[in-house]
C-alpha positions as CSV (number, residue, x, y, z in Angstrom):
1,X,44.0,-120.5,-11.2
2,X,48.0,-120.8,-11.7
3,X,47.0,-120.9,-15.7
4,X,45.8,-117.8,-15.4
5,X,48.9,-116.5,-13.2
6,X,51.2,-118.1,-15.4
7,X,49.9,-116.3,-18.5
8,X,49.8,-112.9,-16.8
9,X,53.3,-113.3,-16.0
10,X,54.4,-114.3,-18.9
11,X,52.3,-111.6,-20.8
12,X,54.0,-109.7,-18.3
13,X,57.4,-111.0,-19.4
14,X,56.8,-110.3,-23.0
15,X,56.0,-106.4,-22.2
16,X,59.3,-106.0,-20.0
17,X,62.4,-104.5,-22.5
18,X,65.2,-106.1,-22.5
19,X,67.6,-103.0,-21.3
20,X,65.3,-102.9,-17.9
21,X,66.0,-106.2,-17.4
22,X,69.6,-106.3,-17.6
23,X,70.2,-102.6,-15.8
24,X,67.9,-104.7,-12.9
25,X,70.3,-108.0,-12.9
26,X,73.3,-105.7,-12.1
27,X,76.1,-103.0,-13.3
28,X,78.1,-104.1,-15.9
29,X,80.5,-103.0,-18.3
30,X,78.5,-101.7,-21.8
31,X,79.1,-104.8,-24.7
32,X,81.5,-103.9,-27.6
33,X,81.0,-104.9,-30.8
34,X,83.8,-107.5,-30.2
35,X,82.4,-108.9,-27.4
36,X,78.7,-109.5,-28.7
37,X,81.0,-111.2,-31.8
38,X,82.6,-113.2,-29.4
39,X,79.7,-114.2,-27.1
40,X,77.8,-114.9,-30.0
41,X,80.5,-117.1,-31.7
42,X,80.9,-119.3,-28.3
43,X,77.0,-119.9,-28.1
44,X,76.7,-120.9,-31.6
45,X,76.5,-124.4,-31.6
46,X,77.1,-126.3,-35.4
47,X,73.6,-128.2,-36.5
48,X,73.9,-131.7,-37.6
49,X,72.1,-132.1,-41.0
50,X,70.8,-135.6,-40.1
51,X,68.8,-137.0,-37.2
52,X,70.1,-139.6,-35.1
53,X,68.6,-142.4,-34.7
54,X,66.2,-143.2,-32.1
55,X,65.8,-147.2,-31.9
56,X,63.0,-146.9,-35.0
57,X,61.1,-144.8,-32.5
58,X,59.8,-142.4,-35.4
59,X,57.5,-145.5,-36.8
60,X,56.9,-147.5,-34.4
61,X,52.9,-147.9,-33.9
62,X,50.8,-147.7,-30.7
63,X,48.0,-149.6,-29.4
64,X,44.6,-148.2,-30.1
65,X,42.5,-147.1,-26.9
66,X,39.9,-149.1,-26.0
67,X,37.2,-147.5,-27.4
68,X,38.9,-146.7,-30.6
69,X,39.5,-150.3,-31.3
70,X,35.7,-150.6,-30.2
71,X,34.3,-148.2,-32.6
72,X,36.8,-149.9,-35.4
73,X,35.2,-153.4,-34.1
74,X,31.7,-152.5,-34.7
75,X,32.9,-150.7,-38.3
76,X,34.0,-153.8,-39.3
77,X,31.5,-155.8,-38.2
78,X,28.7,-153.1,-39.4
79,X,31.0,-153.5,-43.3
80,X,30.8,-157.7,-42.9
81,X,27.5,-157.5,-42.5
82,X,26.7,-155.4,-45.4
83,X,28.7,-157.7,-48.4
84,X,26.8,-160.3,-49.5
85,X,29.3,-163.2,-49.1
86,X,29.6,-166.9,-50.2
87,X,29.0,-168.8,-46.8
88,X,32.7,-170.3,-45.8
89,X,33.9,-173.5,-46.7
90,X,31.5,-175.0,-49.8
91,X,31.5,-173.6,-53.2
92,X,28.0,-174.0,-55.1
93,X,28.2,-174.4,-59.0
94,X,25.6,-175.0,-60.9
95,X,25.1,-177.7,-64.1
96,X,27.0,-177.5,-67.2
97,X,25.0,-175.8,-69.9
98,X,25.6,-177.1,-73.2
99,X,28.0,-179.8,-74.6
100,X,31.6,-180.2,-74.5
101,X,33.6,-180.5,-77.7
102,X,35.1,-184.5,-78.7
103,X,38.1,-184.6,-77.7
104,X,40.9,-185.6,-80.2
């Protein structure tokens, strides 16, 4: 219910003109060109062309939920399952076909 009421309002908010709402906050003195320079010159604030840095924040990587690590479990698991692989440990080999050359 306040969803709703906050959307409305701002819908409403987004209708409103701007000269309503500052005839409504008050009388005031028109702006001049020189003062919406100067007002404007004051709230302009110089952007750095870098980011500062956050403690390595940017890559740092979270913990998978539970069942995500689950379901990557099981994929695993399902992708072991599937290769055909050499049990761990012993390596079979068979005879040697054939002769070796004399040796020198």
């Amino acid at each position: 219910m306040s969803r709703i009421i906050l959307l409305l309002l701002c819908a409403f908010m987004v209708l409103l003109e701007p000269e309503t709402l500052l005839a409504a906050s008050g009388p005031e003195a028109p702006l001049t060109e020189t003062a919406v320079s100067e007002t404007d010159a004051v709230t302009v604030i110089p952007r750095p062309n870098y980011k500062r840095y956050r403690g390595n924040s940017r890559t740092k990587k979270r913990r998978l939920g539970f069942f995500r690590r689950r379901a990557a479990r099981r994929k695993a698991m399902r992708k072991g399952k599937q290769r055909a692989t050499a049990p761990k440990g012993r390596i079979q080999v068979d005879a040697p076909v054939g002769t070796m050359p004399p040796r020198k």
